[in-house]
PDB file of the backbone (N, CA, C, O) and the ligand in Angstrom, with CONECT records:
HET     ZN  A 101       1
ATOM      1  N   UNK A   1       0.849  -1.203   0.000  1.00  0.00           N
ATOM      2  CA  UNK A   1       0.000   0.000   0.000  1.00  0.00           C
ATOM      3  C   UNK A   1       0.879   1.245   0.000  1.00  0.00           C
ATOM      4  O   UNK A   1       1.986   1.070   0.507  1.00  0.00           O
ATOM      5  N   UNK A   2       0.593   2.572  -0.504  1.00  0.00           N
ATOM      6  CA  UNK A   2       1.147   3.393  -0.864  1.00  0.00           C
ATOM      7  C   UNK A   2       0.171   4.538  -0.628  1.00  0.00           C
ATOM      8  O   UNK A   2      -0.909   4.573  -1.218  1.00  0.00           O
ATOM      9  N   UNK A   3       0.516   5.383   0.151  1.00  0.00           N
ATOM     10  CA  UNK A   3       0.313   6.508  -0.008  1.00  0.00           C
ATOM     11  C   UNK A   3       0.783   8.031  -0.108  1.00  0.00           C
ATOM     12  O   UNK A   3       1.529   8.607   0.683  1.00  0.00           O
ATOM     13  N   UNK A   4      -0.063   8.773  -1.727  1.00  0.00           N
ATOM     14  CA  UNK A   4       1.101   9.880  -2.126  1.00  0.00           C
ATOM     15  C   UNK A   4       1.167  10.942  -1.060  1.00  0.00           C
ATOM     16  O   UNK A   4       0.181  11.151  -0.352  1.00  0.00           O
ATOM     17  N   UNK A   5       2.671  11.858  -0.864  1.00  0.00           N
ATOM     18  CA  UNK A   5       2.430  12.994  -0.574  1.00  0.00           C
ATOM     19  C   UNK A   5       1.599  14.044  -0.806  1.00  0.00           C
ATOM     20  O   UNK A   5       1.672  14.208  -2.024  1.00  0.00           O
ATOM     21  N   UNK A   6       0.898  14.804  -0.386  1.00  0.00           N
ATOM     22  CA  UNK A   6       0.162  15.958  -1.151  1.00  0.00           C
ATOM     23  C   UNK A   6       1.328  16.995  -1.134  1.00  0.00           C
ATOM     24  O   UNK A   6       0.878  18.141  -1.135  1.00  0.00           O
ATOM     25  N   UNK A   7       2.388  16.951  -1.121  1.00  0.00           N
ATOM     26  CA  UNK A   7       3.246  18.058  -1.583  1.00  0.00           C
ATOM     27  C   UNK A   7       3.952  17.732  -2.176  1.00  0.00           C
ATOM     28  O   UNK A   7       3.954  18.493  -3.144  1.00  0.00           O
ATOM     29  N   UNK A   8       5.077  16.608  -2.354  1.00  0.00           N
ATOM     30  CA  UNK A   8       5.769  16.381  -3.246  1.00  0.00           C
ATOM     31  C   UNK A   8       5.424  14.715  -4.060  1.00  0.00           C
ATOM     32  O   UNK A   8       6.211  14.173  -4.836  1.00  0.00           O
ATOM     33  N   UNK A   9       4.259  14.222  -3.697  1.00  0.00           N
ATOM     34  CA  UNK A   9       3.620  13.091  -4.213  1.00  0.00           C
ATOM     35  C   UNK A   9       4.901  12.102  -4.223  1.00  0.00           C
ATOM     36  O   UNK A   9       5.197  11.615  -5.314  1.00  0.00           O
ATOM     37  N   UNK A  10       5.542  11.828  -3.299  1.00  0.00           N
ATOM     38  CA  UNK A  10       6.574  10.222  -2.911  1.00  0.00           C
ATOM     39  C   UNK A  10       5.603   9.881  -2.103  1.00  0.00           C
ATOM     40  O   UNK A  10       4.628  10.481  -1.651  1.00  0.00           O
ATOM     41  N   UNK A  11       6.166   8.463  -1.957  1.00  0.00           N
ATOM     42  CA  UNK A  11       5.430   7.257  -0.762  1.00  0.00           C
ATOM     43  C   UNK A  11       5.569   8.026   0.404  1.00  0.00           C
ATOM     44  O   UNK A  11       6.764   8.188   0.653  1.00  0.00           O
ATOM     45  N   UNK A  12       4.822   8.567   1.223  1.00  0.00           N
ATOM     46  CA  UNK A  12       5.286   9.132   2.634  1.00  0.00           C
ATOM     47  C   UNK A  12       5.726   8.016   3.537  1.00  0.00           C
ATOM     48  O   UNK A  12       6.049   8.281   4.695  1.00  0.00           O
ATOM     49  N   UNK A  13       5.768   6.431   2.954  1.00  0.00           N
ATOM     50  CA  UNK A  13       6.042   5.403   4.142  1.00  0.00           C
ATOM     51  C   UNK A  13       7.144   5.585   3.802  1.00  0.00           C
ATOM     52  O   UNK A  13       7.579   5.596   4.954  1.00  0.00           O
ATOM     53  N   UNK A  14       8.242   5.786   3.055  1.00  0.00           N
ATOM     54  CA  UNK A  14       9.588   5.906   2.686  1.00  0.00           C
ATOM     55  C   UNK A  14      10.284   7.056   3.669  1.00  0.00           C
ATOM     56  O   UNK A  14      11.336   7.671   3.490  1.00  0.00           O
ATOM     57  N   UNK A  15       9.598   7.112   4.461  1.00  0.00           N
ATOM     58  CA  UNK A  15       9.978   8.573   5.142  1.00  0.00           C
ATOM     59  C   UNK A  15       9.553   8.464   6.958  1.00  0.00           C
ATOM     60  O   UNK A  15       9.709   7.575   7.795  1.00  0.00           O
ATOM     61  N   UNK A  16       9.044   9.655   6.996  1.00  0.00           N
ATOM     62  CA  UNK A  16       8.595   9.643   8.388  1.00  0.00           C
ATOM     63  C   UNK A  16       7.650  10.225   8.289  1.00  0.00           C
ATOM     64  O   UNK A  16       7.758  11.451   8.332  1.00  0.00           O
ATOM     65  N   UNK A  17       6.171   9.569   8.094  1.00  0.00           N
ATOM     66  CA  UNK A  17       4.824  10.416   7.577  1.00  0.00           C
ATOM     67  C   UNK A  17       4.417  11.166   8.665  1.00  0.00           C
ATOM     68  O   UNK A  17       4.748  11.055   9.845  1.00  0.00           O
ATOM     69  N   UNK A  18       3.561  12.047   8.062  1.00  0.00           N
ATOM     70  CA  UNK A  18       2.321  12.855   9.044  1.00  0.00           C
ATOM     71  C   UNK A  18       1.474  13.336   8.013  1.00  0.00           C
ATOM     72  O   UNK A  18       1.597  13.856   6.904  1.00  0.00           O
ATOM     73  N   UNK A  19       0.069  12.777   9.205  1.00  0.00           N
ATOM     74  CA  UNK A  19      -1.015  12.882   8.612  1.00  0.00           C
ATOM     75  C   UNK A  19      -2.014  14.269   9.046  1.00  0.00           C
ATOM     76  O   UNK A  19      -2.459  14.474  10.175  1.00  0.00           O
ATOM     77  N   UNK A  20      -2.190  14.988   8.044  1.00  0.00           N
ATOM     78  CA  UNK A  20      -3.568  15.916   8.747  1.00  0.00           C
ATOM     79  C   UNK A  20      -5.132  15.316   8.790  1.00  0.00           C
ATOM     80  O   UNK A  20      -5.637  14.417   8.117  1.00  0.00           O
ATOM     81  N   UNK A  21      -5.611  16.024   9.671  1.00  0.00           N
ATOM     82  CA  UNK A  21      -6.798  15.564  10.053  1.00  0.00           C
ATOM     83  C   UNK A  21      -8.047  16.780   9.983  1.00  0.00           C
ATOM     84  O   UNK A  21      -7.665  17.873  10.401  1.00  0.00           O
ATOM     85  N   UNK A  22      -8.888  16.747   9.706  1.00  0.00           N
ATOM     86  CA  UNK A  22     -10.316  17.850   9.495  1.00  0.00           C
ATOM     87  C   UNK A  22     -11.596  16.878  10.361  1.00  0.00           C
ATOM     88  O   UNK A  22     -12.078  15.745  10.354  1.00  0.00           O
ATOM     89  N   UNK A  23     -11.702  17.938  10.931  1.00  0.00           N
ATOM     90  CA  UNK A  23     -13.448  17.289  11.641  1.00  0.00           C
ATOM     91  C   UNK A  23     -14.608  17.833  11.011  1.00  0.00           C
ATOM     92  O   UNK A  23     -15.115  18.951  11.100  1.00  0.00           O
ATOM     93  N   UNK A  24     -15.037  16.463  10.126  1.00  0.00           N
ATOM     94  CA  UNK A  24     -16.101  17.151   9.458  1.00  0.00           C
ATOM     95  C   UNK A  24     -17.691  16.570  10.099  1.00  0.00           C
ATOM     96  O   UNK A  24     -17.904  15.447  10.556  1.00  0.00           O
ATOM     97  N   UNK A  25     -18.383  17.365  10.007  1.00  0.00           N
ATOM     98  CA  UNK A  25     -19.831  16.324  11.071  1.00  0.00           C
ATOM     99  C   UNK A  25     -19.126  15.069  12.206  1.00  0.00           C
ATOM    100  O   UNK A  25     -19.475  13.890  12.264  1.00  0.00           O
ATOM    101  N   UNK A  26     -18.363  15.554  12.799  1.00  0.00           N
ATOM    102  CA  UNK A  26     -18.244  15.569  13.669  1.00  0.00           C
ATOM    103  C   UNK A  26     -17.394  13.636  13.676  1.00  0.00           C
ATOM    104  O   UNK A  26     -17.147  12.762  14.507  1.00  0.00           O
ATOM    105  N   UNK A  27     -17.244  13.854  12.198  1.00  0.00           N
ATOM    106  CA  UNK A  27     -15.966  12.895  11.889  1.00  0.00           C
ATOM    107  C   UNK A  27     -14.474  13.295  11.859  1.00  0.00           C
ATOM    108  O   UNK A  27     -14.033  14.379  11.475  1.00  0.00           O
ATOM    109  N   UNK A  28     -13.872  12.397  12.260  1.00  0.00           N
ATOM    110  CA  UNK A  28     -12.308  12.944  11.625  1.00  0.00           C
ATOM    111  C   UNK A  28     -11.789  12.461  10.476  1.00  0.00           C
ATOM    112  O   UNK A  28     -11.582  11.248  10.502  1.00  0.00           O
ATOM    113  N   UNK A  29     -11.452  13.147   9.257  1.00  0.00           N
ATOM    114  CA  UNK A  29     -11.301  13.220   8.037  1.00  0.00           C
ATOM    115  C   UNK A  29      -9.934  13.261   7.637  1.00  0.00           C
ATOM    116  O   UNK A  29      -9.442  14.383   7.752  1.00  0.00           O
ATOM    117  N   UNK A  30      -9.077  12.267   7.148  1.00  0.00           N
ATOM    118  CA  UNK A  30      -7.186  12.299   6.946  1.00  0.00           C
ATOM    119  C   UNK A  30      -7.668  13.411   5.636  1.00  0.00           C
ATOM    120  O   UNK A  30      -8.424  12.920   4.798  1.00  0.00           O
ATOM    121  N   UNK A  31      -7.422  14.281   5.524  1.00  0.00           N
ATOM    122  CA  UNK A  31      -7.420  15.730   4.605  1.00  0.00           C
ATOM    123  C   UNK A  31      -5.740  15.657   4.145  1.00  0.00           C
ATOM    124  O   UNK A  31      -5.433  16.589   3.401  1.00  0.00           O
ATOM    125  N   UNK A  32      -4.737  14.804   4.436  1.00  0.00           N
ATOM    126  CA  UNK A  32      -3.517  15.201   3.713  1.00  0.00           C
ATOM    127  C   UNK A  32      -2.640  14.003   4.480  1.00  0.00           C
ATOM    128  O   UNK A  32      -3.066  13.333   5.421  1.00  0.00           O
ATOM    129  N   UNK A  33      -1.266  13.878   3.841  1.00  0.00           N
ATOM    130  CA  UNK A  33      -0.042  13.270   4.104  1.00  0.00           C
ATOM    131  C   UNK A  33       0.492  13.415   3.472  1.00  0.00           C
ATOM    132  O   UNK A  33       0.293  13.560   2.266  1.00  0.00           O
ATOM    133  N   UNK A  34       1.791  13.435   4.336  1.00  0.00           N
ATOM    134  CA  UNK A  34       3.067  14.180   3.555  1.00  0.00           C
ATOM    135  C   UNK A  34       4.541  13.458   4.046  1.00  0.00           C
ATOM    136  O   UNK A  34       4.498  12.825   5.101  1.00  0.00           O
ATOM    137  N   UNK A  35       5.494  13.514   3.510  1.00  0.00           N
ATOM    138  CA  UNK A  35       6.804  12.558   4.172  1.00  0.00           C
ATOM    139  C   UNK A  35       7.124  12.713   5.087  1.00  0.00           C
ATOM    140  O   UNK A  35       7.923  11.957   5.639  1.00  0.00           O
ATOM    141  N   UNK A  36       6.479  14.083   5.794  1.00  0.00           N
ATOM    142  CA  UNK A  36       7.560  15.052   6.870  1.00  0.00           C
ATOM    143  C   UNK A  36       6.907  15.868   7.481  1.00  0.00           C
ATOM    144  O   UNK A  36       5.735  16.089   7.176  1.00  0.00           O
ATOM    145  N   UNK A  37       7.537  16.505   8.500  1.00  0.00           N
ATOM    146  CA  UNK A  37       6.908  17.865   8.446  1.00  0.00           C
ATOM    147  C   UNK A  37       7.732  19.043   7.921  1.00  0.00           C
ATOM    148  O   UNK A  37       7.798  20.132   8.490  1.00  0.00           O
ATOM    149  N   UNK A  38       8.511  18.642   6.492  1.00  0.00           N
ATOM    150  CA  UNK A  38       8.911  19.491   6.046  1.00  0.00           C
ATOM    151  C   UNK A  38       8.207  19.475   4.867  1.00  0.00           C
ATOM    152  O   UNK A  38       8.005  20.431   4.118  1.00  0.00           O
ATOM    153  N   UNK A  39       7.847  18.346   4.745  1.00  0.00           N
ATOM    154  CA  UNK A  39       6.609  18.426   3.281  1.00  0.00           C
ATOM    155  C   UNK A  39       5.660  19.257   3.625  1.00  0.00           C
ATOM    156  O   UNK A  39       5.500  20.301   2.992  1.00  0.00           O
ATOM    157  N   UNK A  40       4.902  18.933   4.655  1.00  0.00           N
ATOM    158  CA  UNK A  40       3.772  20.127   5.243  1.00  0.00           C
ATOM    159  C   UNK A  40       4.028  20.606   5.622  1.00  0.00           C
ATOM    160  O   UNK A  40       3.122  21.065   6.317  1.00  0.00           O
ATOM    161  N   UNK A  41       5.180  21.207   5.855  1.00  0.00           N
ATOM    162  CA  UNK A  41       5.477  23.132   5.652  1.00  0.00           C
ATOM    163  C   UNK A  41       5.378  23.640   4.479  1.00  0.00           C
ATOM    164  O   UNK A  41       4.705  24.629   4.188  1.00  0.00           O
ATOM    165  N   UNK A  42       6.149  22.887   3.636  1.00  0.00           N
ATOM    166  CA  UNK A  42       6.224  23.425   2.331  1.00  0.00           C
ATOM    167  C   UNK A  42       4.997  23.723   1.847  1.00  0.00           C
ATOM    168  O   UNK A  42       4.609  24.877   1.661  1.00  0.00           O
ATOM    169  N   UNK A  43       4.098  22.335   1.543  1.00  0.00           N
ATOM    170  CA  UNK A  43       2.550  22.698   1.316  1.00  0.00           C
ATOM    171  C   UNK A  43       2.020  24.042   1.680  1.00  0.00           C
ATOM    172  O   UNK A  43       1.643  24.941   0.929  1.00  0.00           O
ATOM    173  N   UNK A  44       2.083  23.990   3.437  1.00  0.00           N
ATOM    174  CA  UNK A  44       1.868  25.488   3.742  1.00  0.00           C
ATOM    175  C   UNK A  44       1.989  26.602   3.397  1.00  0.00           C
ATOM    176  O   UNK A  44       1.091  27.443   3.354  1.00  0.00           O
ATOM    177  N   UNK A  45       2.996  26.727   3.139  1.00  0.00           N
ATOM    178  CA  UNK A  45       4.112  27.804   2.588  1.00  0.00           C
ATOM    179  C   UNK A  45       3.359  28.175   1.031  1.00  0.00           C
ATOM    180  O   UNK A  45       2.656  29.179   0.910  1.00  0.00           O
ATOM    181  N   UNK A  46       3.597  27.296  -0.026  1.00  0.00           N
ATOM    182  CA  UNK A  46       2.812  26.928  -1.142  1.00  0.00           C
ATOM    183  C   UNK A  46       1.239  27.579  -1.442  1.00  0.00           C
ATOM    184  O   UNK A  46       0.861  28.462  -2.213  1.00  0.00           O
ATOM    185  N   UNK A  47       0.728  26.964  -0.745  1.00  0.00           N
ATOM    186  CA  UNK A  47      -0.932  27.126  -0.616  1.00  0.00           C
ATOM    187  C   UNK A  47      -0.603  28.097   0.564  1.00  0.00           C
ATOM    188  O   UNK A  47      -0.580  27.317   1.516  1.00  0.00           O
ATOM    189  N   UNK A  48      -0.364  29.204   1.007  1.00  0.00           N
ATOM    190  CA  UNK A  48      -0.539  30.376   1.738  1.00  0.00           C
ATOM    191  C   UNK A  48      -1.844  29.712   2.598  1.00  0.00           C
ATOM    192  O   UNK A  48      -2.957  30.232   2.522  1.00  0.00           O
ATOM    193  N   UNK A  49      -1.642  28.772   3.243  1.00  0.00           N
ATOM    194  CA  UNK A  49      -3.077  27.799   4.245  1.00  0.00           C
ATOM    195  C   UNK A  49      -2.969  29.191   5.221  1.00  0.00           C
ATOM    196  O   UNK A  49      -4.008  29.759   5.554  1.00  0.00           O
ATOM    197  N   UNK A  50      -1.717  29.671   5.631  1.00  0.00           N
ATOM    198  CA  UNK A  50      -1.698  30.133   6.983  1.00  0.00           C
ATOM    199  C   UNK A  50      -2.324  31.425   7.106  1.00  0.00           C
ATOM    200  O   UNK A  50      -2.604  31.884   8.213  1.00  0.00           O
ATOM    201  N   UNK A  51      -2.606  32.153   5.820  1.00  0.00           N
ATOM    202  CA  UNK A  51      -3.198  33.412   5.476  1.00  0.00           C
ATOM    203  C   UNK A  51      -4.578  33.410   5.789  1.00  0.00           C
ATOM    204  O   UNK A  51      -5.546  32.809   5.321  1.00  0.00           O
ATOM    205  N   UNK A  52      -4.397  34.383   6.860  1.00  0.00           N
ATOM    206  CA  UNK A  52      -6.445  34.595   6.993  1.00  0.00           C
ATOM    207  C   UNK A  52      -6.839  33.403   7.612  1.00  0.00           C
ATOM    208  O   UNK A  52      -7.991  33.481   8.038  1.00  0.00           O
ATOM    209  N   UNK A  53      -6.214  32.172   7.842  1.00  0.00           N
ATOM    210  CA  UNK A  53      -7.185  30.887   8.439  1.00  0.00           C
ATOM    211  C   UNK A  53      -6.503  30.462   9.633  1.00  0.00           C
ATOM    212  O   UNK A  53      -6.839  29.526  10.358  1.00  0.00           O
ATOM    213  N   UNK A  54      -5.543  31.210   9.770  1.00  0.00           N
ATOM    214  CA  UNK A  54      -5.165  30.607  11.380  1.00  0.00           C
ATOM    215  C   UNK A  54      -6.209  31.132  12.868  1.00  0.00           C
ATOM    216  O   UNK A  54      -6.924  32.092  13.158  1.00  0.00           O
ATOM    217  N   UNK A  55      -5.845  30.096  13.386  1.00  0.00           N
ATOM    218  CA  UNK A  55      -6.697  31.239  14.580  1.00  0.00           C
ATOM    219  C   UNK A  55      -6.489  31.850  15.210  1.00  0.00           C
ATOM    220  O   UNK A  55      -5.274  32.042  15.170  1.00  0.00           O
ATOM    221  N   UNK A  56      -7.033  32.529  16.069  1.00  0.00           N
ATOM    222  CA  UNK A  56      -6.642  34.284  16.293  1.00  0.00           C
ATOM    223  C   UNK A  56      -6.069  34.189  17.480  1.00  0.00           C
ATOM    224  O   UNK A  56      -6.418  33.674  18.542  1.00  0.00           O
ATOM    225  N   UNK A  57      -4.931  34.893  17.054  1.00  0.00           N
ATOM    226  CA  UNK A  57      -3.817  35.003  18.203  1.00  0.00           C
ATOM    227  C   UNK A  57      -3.879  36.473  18.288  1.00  0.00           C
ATOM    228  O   UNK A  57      -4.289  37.197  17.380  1.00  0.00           O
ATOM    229  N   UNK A  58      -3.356  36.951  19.671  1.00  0.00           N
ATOM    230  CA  UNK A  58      -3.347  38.332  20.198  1.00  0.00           C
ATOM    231  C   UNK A  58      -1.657  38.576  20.074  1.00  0.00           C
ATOM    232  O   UNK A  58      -0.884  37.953  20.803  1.00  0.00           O
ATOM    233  N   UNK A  59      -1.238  39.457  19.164  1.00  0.00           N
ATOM    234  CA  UNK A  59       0.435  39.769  18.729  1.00  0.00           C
ATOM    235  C   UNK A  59       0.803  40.388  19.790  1.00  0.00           C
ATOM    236  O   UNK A  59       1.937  40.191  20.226  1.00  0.00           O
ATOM    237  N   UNK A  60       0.069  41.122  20.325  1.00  0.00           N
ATOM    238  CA  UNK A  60       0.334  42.763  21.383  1.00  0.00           C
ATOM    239  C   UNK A  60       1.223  41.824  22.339  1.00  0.00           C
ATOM    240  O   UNK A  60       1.763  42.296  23.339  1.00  0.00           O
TER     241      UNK A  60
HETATM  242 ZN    ZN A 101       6.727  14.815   0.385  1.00  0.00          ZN2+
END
């Protein structure tokens, strides 16, 4: 079994995976995997995820 990265599409078992997760109706949903967590940075980074959708932190 094989599953692709969503950032650089290799086997993430060739690696050291991590999986994201989404709660949808009140399921939990694998929404991504990646080799690393340098793959899902990159993704991040990539797809600007962190723009406008993080949650709200106080900078002050
Ligand atoms: Zn990757």
């Amino acid at each position: 079994m094989t599953t692709e990265c969503s950032c650089c599409g290799g086997d993430v078992y060739r690696h050291d995976p991590v999986f994201t997760l989404e709660e949808r109706e009140f399921r939990r949903v694998e929404t991504g995997a990646f080799c690393n967590y340098a793959c899902l940075s990159a993704h991040i980074d990539e797809e600007c995820l962190a723009d406008g959708d993080a949650c709200e932190i106080d900078y002050d």
